[in-house]
N, C-alpha and C positions, 0 to 999 in steps of 0.2 A: 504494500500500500504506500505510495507516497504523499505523504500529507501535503505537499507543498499545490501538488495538482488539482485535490480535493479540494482545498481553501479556494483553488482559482474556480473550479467545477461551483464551487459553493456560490461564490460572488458571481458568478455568472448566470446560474438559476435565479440570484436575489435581484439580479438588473432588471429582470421578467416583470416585477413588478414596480418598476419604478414609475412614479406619476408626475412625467417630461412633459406635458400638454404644450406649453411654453416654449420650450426650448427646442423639445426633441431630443434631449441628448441625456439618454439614461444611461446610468451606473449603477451597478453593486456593487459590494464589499464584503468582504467575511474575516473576523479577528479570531484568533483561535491561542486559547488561554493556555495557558501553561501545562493545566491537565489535560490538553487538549481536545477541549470541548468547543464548536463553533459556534460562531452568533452571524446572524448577517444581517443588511441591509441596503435601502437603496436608496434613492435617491427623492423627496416628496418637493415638490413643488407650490407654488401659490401665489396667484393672481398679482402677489405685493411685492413679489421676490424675493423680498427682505425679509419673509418667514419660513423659505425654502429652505429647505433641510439635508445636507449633502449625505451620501451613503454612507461613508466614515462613520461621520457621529450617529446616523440610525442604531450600525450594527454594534459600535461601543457602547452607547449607551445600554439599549438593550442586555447586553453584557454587565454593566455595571449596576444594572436594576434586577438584574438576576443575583445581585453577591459576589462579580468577579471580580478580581480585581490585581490577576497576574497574567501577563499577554505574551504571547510569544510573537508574533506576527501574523500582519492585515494584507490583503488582496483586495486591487482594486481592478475593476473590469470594465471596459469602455468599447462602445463600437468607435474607437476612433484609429487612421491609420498612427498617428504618434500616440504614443503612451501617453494616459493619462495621471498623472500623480496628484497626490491632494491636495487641494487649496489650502491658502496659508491659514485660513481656520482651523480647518482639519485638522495640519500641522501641530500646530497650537494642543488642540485638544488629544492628539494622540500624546503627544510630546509629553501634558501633564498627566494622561491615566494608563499608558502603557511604557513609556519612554524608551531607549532606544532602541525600537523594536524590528524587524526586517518587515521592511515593506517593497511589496510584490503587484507589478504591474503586469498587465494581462490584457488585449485584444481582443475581439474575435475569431481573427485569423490567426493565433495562437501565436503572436508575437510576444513576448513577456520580456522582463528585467526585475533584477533583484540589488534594493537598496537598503544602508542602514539607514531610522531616521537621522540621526545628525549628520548625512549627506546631504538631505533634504531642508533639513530645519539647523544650519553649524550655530548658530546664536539665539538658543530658546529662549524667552522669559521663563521663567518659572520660579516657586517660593525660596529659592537661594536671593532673589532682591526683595521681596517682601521682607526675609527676617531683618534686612540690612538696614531697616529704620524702624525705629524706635518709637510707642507712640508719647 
């Protein structure tokens, strides 16, 4: 069994349901925890844009509303010809609930690449500058 294709297999059945009306341009994702268990998600959309919700955090969250909260690495799935990796939100939020974890991009046409986050994200915020002020 290779898990790495499975996670791709995974995020790519979750794209199936992503609600692109807008756009057109659905994604999945699937994070797979340390015990390796998957979650996935996709991508939801909304008329304001600014409430549209990328696949990333669908399938983390869900993750993290289930009790997890050790990640091995997330697969992203795009019908696009260039790989798509995740918005600097994403980023962001992967950065702080699974940190630097291998993320895995993936096609249709079964183009793929494999990156660590901090390839992606070399200068995170995260609570190392919180603590650094005092209130």
């Amino acid at each position: 069994m290779n898990r790495m294709a499975d996670l791709i297999r995974a995020a790519a059945k979750a794209r199936l349901n992503a609600r692109a009306a807008h756009s057109g341009f659905k994604v999945g994702a699937a994070v797979e925890t340390r015990k390796g268990k998957i979650f996935t998600g996709c991508n939801i959309e909304n008329a304001t844009y600014g409430l549209t919700v990328c696949a990333e955090r669908v399938a983390i969250w869900k993750a993290l509303s289930e009790g997890e909260s050790e990640f091995r690495r997330i697969a992203i799935v795009a019908d696009s010809d260039v790989l798509t990796p995740p918005c600097g939100a994403c980023r962001q939020i992967i950065w702080e609930y699974c940190g630097d974890i291998e993320v895995l991009l993936a096609n249709l046409e079964g183009k793929r690449a494999r990156h660590r986050l901090r390839e992606l994200l070399p200068h995170p915020f995260d609570t190392r500058f919180l603590r650094s002020h005092s209130p």
